[in-house]
N, C-alpha and C positions, 0 to 999 in steps of 0.2 A: 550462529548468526546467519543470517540469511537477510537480501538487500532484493529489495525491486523483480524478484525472479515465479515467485509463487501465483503472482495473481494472473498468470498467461496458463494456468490449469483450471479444469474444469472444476468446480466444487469437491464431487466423490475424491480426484485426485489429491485435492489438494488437503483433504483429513488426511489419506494415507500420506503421504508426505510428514504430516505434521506425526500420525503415528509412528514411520521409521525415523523420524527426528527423535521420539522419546526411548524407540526400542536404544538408537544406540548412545544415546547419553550414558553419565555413570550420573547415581542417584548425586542428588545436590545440583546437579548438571545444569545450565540455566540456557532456555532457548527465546532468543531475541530477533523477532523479525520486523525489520522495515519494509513496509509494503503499500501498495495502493490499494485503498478499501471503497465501498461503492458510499456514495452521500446519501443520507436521510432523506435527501427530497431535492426535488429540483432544484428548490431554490440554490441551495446550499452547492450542487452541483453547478451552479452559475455562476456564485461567487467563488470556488476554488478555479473554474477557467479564468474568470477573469481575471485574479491573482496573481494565477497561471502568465497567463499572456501580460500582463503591467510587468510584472518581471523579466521574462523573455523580451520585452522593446526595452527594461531599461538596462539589462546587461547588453544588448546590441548596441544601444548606443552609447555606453561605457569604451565598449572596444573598436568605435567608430564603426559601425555597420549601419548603413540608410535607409534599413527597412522602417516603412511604416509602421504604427500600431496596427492598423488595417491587415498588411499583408503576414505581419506574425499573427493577427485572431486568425485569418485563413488558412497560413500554415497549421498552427497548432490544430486545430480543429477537426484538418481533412489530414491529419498526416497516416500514413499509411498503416503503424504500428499500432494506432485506434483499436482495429476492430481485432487484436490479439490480446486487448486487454477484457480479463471478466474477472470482474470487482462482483465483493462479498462485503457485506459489514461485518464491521471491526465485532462487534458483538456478537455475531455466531462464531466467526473464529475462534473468539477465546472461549467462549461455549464449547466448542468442539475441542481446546486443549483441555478443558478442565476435564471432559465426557474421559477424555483419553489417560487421562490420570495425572497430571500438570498442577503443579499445587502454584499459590499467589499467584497469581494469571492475570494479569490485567494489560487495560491499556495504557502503555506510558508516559504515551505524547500523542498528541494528534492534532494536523493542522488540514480540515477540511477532508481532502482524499487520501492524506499520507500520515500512517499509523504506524507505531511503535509498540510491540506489543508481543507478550510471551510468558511463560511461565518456567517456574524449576521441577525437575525431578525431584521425587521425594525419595528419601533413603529408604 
């Protein structure tokens, strides 16, 4: 299992990652990663931020915090950990477990930018 950590490598790294994921499985072995994947299109990349940020103001203001909607679309937006993120679609990745040798591969959820998605070793 692997959570939120993949999509800060560059593409080439991040197949090899996905191949020493399969070398060291024992067959049947099931790999499940939660990650952020890039959007289909813009649009689609407009509605996961604003999502994004409608969430972020309303657990802020859950736990009594005064920020704006305003000034969370600006935090989120400009925050600094942005530009370490490099999204891939969800569909080459499992392209590339399957290439790798990853049997039932699919994606198993997906809301927007955040995928669930993995295959098992075959015996």
């Amino acid at each position: 299992m692997s959570g939120f950590s993949i999509h800060h490598q560059l593409d080439i790294r991040k197949r090899e990652i996905y191949q020493e994921i399969y070398e060291l499985l024992k067959p049947e072995g099931l790999f499940l990663n939660l990650e952020h994947v890039s959007s289909p299109s813009k649009l689609i990349e407009q509605l996961h931020g604003e999502l994004f940020v409608d969430s972020l103001y309303a657990f802020n203001q859950s736990k009594g915090i005064k920020k704006s909607r305003e000034e969370i679309d600006r935090l989120y937006y400009n925050r600094p950990d942005k530009a370490a993120n490099i999204l891939t679609p969800v569909e080459t990745q499992c392209n590339w477990l399957r290439e790798i040798g990853f049997i039932h591969v699919d994606c198993f959820l997906k809301v927007f930018e955040i995928a669930l998605f993995g295959g098992i070793k075959p015996i």
